[in-house]
PDBQT receptor file of N, H, CA, C and O in Angstrom, charges set to zero:
ATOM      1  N   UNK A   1      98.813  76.781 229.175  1.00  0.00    +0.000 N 
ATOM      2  CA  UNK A   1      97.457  76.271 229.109  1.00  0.00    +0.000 C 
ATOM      3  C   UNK A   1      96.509  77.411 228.776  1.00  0.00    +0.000 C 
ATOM      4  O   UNK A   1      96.450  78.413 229.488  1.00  0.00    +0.000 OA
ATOM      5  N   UNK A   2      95.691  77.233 227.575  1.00  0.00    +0.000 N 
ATOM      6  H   UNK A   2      95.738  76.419 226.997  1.00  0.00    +0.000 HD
ATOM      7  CA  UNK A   2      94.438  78.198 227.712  1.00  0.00    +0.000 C 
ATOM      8  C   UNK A   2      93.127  78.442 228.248  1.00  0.00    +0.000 C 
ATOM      9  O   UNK A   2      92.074  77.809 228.168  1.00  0.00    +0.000 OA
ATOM     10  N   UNK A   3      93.489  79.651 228.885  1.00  0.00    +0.000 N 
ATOM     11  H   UNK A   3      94.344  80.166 228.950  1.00  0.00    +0.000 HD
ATOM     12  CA  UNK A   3      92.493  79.448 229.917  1.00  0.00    +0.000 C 
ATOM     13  C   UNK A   3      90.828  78.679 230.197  1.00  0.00    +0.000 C 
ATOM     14  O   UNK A   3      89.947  79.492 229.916  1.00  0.00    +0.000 OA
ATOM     15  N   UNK A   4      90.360  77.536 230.602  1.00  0.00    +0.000 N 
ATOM     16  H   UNK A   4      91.075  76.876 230.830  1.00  0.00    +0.000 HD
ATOM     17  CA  UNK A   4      89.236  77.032 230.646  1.00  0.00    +0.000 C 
ATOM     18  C   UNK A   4      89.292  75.526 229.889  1.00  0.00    +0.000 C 
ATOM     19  O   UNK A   4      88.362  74.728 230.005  1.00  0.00    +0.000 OA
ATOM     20  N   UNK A   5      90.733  75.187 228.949  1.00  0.00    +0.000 N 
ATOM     21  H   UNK A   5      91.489  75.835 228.855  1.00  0.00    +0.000 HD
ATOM     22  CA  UNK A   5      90.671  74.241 227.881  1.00  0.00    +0.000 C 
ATOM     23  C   UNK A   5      90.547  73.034 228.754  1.00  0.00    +0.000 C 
ATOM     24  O   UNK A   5      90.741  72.813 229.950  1.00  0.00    +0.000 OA
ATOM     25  N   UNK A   6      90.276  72.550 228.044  1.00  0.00    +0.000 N 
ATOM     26  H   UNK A   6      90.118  72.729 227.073  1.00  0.00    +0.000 HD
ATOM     27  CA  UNK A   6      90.177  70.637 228.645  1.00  0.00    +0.000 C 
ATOM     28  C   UNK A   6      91.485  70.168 228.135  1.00  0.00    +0.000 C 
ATOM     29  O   UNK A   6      91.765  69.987 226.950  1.00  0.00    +0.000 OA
ATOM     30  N   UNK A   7      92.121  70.022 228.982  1.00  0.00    +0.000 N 
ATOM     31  H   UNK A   7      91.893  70.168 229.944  1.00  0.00    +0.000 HD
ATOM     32  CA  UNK A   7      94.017  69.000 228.830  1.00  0.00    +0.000 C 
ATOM     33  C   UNK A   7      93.678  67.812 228.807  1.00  0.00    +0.000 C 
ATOM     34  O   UNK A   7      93.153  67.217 229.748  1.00  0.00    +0.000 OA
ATOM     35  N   UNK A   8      94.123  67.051 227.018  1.00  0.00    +0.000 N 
ATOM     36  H   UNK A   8      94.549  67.534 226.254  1.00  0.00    +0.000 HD
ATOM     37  CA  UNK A   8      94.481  66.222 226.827  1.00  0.00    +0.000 C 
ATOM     38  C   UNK A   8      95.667  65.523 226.810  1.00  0.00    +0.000 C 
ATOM     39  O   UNK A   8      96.671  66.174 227.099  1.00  0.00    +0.000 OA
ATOM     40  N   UNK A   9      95.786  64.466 226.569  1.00  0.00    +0.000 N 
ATOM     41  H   UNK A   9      94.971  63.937 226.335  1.00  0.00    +0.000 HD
ATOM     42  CA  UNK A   9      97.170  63.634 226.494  1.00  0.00    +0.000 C 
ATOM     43  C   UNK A   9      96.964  62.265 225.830  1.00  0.00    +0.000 C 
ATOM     44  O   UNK A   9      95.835  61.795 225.977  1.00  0.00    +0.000 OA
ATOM     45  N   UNK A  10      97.777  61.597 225.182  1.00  0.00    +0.000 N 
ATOM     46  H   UNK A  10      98.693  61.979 225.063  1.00  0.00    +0.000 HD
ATOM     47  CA  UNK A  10      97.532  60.754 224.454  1.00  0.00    +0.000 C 
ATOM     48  C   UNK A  10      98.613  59.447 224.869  1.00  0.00    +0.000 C 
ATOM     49  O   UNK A  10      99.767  59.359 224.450  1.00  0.00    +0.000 OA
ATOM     50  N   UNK A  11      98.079  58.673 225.603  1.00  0.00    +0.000 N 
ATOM     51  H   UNK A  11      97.141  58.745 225.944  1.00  0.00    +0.000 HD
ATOM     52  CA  UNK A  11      98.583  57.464 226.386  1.00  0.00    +0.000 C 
ATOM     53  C   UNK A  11      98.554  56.634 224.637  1.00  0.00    +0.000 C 
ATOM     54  O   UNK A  11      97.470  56.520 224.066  1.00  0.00    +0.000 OA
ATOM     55  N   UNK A  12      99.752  56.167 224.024  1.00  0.00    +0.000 N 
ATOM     56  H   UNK A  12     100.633  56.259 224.488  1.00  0.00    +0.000 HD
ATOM     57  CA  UNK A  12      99.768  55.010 223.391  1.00  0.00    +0.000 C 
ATOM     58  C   UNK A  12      99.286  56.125 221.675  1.00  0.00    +0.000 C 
ATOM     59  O   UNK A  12      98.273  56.807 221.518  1.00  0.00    +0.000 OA
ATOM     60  N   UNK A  13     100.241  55.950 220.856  1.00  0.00    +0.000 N 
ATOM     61  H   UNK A  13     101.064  55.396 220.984  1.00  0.00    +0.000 HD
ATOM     62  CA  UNK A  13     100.460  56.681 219.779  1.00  0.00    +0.000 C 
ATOM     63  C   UNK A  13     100.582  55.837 218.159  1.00  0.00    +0.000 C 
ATOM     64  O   UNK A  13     101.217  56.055 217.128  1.00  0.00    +0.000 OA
ATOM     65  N   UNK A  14      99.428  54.607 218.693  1.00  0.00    +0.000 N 
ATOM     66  H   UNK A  14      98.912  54.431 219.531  1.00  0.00    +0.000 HD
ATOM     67  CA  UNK A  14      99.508  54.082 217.531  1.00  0.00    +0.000 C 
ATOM     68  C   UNK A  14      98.714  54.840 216.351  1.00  0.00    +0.000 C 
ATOM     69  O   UNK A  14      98.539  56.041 216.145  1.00  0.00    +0.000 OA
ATOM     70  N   UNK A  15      98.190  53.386 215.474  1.00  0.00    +0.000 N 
ATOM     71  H   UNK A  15      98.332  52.410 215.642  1.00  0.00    +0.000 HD
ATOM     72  CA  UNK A  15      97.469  54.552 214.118  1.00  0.00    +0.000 C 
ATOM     73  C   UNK A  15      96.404  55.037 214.359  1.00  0.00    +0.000 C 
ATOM     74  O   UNK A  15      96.060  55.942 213.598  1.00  0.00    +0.000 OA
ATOM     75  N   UNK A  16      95.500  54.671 215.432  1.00  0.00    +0.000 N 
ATOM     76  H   UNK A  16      95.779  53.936 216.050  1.00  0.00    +0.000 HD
ATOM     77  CA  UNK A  16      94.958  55.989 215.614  1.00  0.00    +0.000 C 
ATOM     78  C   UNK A  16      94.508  57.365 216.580  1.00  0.00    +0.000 C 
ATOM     79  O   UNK A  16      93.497  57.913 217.018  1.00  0.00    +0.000 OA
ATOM     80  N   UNK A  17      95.591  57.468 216.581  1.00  0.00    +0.000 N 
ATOM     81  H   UNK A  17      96.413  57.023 216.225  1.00  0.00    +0.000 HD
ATOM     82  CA  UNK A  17      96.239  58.568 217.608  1.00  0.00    +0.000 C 
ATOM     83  C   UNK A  17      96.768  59.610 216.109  1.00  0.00    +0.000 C 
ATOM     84  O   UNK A  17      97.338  60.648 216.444  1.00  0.00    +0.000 OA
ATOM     85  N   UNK A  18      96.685  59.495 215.283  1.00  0.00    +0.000 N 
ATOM     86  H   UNK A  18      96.222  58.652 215.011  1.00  0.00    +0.000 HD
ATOM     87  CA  UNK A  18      96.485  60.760 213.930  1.00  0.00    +0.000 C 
ATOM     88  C   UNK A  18      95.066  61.161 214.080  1.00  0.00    +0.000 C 
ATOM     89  O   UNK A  18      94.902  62.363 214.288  1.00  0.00    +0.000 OA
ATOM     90  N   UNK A  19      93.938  60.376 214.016  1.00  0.00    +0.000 N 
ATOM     91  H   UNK A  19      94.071  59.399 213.846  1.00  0.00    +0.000 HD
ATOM     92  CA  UNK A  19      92.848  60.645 214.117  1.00  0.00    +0.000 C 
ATOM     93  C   UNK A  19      92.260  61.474 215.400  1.00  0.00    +0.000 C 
ATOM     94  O   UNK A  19      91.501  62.440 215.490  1.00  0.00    +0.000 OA
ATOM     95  N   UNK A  20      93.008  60.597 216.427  1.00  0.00    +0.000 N 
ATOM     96  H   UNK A  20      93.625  59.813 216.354  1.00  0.00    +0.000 HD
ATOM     97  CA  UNK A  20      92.729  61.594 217.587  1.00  0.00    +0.000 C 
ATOM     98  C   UNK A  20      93.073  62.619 217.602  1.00  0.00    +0.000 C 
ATOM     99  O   UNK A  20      92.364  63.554 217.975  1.00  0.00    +0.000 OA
ATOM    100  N   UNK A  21      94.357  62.741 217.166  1.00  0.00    +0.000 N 
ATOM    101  H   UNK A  21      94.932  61.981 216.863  1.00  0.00    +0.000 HD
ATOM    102  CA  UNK A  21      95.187  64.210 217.232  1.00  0.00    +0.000 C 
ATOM    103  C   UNK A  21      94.048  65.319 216.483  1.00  0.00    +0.000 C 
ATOM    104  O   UNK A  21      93.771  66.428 216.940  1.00  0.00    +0.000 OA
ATOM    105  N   UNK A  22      93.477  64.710 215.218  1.00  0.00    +0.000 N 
ATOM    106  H   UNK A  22      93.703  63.809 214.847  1.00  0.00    +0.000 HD
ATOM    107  CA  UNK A  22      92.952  65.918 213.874  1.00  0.00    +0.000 C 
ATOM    108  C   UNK A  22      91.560  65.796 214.911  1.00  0.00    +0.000 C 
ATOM    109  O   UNK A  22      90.971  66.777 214.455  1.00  0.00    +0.000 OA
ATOM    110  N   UNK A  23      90.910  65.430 215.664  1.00  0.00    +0.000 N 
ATOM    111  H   UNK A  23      91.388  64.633 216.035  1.00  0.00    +0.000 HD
ATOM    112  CA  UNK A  23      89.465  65.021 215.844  1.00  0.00    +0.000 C 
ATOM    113  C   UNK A  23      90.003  66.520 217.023  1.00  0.00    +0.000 C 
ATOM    114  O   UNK A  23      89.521  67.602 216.685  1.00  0.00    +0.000 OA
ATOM    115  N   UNK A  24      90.915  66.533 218.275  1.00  0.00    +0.000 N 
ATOM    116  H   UNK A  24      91.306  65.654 218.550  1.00  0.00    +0.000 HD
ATOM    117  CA  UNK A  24      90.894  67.480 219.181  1.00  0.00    +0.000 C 
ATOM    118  C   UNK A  24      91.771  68.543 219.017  1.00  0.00    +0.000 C 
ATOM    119  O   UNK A  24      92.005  69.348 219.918  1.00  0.00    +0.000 OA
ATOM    120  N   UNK A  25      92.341  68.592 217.749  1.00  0.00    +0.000 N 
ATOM    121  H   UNK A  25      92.151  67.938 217.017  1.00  0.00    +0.000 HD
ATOM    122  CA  UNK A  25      92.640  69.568 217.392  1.00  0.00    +0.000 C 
ATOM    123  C   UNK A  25      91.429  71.032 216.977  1.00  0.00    +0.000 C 
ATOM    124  O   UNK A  25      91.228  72.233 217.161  1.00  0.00    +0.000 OA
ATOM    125  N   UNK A  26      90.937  69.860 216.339  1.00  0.00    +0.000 N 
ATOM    126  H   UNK A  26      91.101  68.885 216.189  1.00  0.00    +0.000 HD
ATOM    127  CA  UNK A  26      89.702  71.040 215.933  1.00  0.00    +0.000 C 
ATOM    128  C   UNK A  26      89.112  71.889 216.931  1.00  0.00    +0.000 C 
ATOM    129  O   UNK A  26      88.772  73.067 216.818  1.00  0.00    +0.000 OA
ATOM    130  N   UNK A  27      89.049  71.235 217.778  1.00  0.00    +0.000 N 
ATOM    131  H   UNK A  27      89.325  70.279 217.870  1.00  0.00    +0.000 HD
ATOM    132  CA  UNK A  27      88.074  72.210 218.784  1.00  0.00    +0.000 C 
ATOM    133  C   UNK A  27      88.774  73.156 220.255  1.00  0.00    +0.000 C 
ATOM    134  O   UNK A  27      89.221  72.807 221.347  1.00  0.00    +0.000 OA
ATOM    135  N   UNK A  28      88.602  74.266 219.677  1.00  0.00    +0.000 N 
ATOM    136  H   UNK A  28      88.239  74.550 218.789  1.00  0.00    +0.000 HD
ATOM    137  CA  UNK A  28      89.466  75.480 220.413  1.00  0.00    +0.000 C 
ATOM    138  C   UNK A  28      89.434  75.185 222.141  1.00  0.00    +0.000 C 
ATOM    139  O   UNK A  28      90.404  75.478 222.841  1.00  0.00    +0.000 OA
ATOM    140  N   UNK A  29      87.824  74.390 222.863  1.00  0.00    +0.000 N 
ATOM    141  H   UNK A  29      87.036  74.152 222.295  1.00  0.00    +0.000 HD
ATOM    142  CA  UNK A  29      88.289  74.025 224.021  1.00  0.00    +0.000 C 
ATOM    143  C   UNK A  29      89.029  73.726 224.911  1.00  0.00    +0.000 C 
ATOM    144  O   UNK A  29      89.152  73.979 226.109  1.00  0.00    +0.000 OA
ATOM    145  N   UNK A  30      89.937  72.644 223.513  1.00  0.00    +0.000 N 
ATOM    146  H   UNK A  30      89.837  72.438 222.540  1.00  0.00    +0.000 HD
ATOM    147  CA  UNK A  30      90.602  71.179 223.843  1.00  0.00    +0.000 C 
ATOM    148  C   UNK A  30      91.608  71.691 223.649  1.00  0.00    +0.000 C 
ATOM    149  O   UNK A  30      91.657  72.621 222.844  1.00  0.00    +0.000 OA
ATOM    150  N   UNK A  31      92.944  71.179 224.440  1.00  0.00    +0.000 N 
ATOM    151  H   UNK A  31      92.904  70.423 225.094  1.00  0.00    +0.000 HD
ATOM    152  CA  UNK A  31      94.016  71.778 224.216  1.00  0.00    +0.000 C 
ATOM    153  C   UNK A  31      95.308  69.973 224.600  1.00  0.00    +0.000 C 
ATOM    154  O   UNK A  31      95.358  69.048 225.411  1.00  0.00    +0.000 OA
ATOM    155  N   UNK A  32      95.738  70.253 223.909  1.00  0.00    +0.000 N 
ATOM    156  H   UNK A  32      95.698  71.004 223.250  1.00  0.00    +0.000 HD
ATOM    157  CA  UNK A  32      96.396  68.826 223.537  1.00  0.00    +0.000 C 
ATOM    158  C   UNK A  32      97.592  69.172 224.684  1.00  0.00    +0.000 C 
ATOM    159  O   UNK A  32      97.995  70.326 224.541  1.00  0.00    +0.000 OA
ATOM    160  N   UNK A  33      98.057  68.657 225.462  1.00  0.00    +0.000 N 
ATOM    161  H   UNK A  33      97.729  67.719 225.577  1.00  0.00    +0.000 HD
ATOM    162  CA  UNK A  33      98.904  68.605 226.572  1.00  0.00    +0.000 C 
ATOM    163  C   UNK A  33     100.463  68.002 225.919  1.00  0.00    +0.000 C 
ATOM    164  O   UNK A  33     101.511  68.646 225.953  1.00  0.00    +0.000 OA
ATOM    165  N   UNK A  34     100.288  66.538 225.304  1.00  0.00    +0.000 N 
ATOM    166  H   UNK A  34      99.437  66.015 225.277  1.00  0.00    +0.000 HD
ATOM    167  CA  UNK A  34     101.335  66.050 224.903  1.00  0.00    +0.000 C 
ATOM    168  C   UNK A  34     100.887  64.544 224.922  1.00  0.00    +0.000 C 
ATOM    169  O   UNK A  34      99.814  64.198 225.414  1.00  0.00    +0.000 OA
ATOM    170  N   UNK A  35     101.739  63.716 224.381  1.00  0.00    +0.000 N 
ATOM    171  H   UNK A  35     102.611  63.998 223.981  1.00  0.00    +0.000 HD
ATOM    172  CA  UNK A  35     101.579  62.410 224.516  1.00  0.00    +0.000 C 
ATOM    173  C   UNK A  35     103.066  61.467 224.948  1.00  0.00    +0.000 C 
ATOM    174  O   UNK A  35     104.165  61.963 225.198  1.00  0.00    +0.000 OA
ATOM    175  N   UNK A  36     102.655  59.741 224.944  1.00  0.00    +0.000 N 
ATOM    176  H   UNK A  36     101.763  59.338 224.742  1.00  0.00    +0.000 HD
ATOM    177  CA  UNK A  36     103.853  58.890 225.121  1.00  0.00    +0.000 C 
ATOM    178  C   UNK A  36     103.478  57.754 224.943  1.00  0.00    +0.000 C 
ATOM    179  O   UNK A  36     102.314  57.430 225.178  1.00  0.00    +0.000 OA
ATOM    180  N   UNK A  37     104.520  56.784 224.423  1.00  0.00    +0.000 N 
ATOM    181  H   UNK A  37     105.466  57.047 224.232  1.00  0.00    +0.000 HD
ATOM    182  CA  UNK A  37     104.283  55.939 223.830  1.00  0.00    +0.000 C 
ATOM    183  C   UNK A  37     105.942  55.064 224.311  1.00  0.00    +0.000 C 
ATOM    184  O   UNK A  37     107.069  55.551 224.398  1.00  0.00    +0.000 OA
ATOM    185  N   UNK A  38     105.365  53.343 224.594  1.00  0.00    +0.000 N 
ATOM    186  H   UNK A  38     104.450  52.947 224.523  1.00  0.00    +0.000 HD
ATOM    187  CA  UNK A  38     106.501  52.916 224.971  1.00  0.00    +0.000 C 
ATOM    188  C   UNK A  38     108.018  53.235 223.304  1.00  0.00    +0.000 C 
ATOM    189  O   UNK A  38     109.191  53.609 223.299  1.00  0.00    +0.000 OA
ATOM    190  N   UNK A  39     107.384  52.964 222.611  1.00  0.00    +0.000 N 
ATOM    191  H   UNK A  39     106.431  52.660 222.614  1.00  0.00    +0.000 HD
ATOM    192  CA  UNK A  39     108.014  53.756 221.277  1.00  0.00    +0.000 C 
ATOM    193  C   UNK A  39     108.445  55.429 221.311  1.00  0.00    +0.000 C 
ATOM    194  O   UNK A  39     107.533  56.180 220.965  1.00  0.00    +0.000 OA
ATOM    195  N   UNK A  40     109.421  55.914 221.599  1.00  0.00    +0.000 N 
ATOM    196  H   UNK A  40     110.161  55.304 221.880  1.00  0.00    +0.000 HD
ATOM    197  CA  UNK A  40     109.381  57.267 221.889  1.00  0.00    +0.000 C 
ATOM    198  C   UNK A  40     109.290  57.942 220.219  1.00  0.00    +0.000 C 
ATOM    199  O   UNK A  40     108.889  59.097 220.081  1.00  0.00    +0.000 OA
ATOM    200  N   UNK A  41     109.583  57.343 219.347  1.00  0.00    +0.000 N 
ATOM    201  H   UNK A  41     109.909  56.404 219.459  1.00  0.00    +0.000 HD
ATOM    202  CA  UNK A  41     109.771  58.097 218.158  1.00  0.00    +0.000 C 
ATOM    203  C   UNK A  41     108.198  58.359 217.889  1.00  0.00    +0.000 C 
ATOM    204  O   UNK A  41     108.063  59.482 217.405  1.00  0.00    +0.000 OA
ATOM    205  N   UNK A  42     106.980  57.694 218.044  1.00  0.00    +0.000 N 
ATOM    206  H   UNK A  42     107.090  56.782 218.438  1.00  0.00    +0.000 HD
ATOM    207  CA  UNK A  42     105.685  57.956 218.125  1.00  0.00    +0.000 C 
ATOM    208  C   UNK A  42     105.321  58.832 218.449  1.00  0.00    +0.000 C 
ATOM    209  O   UNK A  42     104.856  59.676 217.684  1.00  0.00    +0.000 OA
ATOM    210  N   UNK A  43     105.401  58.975 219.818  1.00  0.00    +0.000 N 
ATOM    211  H   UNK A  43     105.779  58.289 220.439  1.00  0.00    +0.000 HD
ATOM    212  CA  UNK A  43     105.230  59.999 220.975  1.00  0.00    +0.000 C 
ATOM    213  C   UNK A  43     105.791  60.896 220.425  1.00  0.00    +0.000 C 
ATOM    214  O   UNK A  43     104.920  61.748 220.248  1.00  0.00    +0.000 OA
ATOM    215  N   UNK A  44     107.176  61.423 219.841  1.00  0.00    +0.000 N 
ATOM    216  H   UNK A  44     107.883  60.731 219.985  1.00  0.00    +0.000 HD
ATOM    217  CA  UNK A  44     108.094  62.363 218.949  1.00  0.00    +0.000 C 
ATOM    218  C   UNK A  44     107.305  62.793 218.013  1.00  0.00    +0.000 C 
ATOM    219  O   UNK A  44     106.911  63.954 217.902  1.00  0.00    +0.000 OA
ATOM    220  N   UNK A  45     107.035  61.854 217.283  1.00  0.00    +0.000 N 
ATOM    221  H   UNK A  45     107.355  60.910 217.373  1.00  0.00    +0.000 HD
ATOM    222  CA  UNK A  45     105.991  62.648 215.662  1.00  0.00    +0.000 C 
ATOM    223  C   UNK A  45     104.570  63.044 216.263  1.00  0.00    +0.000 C 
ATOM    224  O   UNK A  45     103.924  63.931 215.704  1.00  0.00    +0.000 OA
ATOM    225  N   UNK A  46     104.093  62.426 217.347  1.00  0.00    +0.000 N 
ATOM    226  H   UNK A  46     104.618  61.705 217.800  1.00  0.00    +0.000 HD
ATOM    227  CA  UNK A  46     102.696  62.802 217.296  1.00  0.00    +0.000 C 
ATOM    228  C   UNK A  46     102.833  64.172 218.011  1.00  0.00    +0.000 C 
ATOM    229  O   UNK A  46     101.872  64.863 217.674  1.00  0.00    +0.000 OA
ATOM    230  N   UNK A  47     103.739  64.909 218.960  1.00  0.00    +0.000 N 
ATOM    231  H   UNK A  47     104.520  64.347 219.234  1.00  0.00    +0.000 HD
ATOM    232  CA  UNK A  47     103.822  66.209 219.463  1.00  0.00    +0.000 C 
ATOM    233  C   UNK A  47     104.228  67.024 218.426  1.00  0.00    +0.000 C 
ATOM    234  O   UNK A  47     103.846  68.161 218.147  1.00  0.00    +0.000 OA
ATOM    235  N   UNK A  48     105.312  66.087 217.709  1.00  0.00    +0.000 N 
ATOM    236  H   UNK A  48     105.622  65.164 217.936  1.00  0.00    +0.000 HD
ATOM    237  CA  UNK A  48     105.804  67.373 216.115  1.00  0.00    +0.000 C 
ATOM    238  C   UNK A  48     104.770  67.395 215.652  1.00  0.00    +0.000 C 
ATOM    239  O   UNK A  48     104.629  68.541 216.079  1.00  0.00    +0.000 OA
ATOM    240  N   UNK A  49     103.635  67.170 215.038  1.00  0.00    +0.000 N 
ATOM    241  H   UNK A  49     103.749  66.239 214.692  1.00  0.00    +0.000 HD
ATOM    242  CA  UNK A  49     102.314  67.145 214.439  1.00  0.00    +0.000 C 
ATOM    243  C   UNK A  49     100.970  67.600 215.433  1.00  0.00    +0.000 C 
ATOM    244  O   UNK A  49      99.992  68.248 215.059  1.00  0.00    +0.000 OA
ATOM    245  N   UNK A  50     101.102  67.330 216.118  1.00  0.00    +0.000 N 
ATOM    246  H   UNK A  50     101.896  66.804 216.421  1.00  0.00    +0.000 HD
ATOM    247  CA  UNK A  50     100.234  68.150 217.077  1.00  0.00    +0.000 C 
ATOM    248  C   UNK A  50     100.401  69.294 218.397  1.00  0.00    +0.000 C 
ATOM    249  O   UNK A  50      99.536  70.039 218.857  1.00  0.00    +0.000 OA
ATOM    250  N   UNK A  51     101.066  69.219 218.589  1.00  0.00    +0.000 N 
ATOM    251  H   UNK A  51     101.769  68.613 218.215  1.00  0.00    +0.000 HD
ATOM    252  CA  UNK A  51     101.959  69.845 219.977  1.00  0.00    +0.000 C 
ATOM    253  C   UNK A  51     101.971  69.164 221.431  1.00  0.00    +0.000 C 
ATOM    254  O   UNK A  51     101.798  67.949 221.531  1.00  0.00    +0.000 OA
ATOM    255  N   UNK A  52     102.094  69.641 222.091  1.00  0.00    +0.000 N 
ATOM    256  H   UNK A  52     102.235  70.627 222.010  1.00  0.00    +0.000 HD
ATOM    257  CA  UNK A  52     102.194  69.517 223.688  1.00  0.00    +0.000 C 
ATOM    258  C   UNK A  52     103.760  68.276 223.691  1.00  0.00    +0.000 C 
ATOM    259  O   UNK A  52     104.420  67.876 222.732  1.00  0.00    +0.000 OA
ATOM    260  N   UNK A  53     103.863  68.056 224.770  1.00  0.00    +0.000 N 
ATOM    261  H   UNK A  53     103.327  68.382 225.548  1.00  0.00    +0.000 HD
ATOM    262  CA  UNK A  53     104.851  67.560 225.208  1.00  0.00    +0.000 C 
ATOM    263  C   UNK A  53     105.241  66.386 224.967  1.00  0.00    +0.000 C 
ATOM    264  O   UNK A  53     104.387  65.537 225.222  1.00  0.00    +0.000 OA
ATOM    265  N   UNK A  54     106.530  65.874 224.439  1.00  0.00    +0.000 N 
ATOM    266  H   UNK A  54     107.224  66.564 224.231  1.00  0.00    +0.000 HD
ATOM    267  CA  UNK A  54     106.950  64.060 224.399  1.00  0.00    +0.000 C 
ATOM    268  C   UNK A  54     107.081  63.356 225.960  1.00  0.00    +0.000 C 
ATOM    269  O   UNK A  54     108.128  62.880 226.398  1.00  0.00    +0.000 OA
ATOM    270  N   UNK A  55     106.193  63.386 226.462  1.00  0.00    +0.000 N 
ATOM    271  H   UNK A  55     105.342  63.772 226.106  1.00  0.00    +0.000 HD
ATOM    272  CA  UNK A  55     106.824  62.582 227.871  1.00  0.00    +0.000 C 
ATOM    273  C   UNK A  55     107.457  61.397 227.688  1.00  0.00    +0.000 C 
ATOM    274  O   UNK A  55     107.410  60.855 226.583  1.00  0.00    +0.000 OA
ATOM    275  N   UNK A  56     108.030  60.920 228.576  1.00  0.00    +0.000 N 
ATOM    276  H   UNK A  56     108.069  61.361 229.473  1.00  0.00    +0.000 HD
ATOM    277  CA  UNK A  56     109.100  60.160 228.439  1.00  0.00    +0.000 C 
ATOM    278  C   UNK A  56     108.549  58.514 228.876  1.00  0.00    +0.000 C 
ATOM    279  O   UNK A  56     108.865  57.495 228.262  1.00  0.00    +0.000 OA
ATOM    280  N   UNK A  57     107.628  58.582 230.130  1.00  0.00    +0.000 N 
ATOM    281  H   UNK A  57     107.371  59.410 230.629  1.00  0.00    +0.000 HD
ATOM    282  CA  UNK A  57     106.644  58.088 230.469  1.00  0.00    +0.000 C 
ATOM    283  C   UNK A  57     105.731  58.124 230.634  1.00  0.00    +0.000 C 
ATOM    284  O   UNK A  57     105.320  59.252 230.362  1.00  0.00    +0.000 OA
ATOM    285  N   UNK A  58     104.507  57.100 231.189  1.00  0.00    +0.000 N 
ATOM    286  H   UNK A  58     104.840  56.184 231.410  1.00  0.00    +0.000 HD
ATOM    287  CA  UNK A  58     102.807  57.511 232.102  1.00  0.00    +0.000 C 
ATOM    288  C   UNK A  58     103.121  58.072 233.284  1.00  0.00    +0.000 C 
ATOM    289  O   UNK A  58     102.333  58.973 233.569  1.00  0.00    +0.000 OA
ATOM    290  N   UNK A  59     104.012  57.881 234.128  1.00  0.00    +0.000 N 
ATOM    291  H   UNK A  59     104.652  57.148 233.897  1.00  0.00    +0.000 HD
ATOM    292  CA  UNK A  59     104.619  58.453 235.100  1.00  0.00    +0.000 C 
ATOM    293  C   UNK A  59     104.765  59.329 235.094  1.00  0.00    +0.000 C 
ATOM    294  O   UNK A  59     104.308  59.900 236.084  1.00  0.00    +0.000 OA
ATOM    295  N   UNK A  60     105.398  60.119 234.185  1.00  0.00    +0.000 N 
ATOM    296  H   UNK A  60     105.769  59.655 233.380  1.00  0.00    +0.000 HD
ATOM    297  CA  UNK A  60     106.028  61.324 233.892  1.00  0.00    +0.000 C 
ATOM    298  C   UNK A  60     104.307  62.299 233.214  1.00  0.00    +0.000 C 
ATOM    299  O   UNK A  60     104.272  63.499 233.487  1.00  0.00    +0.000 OA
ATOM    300  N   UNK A  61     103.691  62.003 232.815  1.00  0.00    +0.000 N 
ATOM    301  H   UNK A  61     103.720  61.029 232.593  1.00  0.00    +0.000 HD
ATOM    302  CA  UNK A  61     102.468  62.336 231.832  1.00  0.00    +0.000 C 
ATOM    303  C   UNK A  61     101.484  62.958 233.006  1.00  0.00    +0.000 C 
ATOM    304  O   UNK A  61     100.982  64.067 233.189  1.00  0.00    +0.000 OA
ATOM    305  N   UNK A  62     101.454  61.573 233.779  1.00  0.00    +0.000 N 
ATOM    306  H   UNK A  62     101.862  60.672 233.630  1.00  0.00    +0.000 HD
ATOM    307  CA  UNK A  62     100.636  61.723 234.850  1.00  0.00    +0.000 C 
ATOM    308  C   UNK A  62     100.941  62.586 236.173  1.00  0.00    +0.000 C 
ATOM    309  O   UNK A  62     100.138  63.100 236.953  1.00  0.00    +0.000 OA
ATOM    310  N   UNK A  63     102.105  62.587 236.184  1.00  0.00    +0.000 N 
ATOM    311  H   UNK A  63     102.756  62.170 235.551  1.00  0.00    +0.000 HD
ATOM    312  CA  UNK A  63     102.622  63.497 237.526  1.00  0.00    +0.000 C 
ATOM    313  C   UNK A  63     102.615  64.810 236.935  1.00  0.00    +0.000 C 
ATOM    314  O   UNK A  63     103.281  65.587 237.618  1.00  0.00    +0.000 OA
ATOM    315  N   UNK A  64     102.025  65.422 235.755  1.00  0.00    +0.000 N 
ATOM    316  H   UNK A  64     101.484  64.790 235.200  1.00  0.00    +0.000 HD
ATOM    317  CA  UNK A  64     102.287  66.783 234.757  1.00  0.00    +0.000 C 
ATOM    318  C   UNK A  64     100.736  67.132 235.298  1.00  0.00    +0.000 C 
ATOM    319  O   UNK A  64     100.167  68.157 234.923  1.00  0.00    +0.000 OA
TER     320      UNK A  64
């Protein structure tokens, strides 16, 4: 984590969860945690394309 960033995560990785990804990417604050999606291959491309973690669940997302 960098120090002071605001941890995001991205509950649900439909189409626009690209937009989200490019919108908090931009800003050095924000630091993208990971996402999940009942679809794991979603959740898969949207961390390969943005970073942070594939959780497996909200469970799992939320207990992080």
């Amino acid at each position: 984590m960098r120090n002071g960033a605001l941890r995001v995560a991205v509950v649900g990785c439909g189409n626009i969860s690209g937009p989200y990804g490019e919108t908090l990417g931009a800003y050095p604050a924000i630091e993208i945690a990971g996402a999940t999606d009942v679809d794991r291959a979603l959740s898969a491309e949207f961390v390969e394309r943005f970073g942070g973690i594939d959780y497996s669940s909200l469970d799992e997302l939320l207990g992080d």
